[in-house]
N, C-alpha and C positions, 0 to 999 in steps of 0.2 A: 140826336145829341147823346153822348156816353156819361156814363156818372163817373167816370175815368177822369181822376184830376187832370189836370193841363200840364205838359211839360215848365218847367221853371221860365226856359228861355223864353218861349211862346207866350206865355203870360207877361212877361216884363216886355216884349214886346209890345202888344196890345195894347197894355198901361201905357207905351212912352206915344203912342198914337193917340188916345181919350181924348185927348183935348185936342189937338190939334195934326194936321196934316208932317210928313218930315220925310227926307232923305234918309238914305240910308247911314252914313255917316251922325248925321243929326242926333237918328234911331240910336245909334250905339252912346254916342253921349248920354241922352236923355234916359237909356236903362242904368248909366254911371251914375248919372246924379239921383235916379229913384233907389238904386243899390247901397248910396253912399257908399260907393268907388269897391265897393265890392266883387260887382260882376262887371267883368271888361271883357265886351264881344269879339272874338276872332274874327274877319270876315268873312271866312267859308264859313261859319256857324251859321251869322248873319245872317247872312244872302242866299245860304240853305234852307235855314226856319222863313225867313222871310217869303222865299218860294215855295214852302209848303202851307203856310199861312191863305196863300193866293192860291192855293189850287186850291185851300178847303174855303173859299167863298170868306174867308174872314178879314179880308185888307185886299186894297185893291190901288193901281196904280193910278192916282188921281189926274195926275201930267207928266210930260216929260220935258227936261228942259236941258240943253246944252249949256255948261261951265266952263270956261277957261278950255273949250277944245274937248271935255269930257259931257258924255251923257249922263241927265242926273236923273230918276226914276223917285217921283212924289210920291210914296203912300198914305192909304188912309184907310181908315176903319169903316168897316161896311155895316149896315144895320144887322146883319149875321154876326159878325163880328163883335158887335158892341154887347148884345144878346149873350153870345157865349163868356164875355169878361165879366158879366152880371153878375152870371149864373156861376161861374169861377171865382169871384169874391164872395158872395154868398157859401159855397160850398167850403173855403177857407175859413172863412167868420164863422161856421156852424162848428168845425175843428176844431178852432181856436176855443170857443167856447167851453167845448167838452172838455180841452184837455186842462183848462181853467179849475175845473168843474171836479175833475180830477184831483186837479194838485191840493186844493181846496178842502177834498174830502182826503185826502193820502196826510195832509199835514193836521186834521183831526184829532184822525186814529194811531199817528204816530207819536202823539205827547202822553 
């Protein structure tokens, strides 16, 4: 593992998998609604990060199922995967903290 933060998309990823199993389509929902409609995934983004995601062992295709004539590709978080969002909220919250920690000491010395 890298102490290299995680791409944006890749992590909002991950997060919209935590809980539960989803399509791709679903996936892109569910980073809108954790973004509060901020971040709206293109699908070559998607389905690019998506399949780099699965070559690094971090989601994996849970099943596949035919839709209305289309194939639908399940993902899911793998216990790699879960490990590495851990370890990437942690490293976030640690950031957060300092730059807290910061602001806190910056608004001190500036009165």
């Amino acid at each position: 593992m890298t102490d290299r933060g995680m791409q944006e998309l890749a992590l909002l990823l991950l997060t919209a998998l935590a809980n539960e199993p989803r399509h791709g389509y679903a996936i892109a929902q569910e980073v809108k609604t954790i973004t509060d409609g901020r971040v709206v995934t293109r699908t070559g983004a998607l389905y690019g990060a998506l399949d780099r995601l699965l070559a690094d062992g971090l989601i994996k295709v849970e099943r596949e199922e035919v839709v209305a004539g289309r194939a639908r590709r399940i993902f899911v978080l793998t216990p790699t995967g879960r490990e590495r969002l851990e370890a990437e909220a942690e490293r976030l919250s640690a950031t957060a903290r300092e730059v807290r920690r910061r602001l806190a000491a910056g608004t001190a010395t500036a009165t």
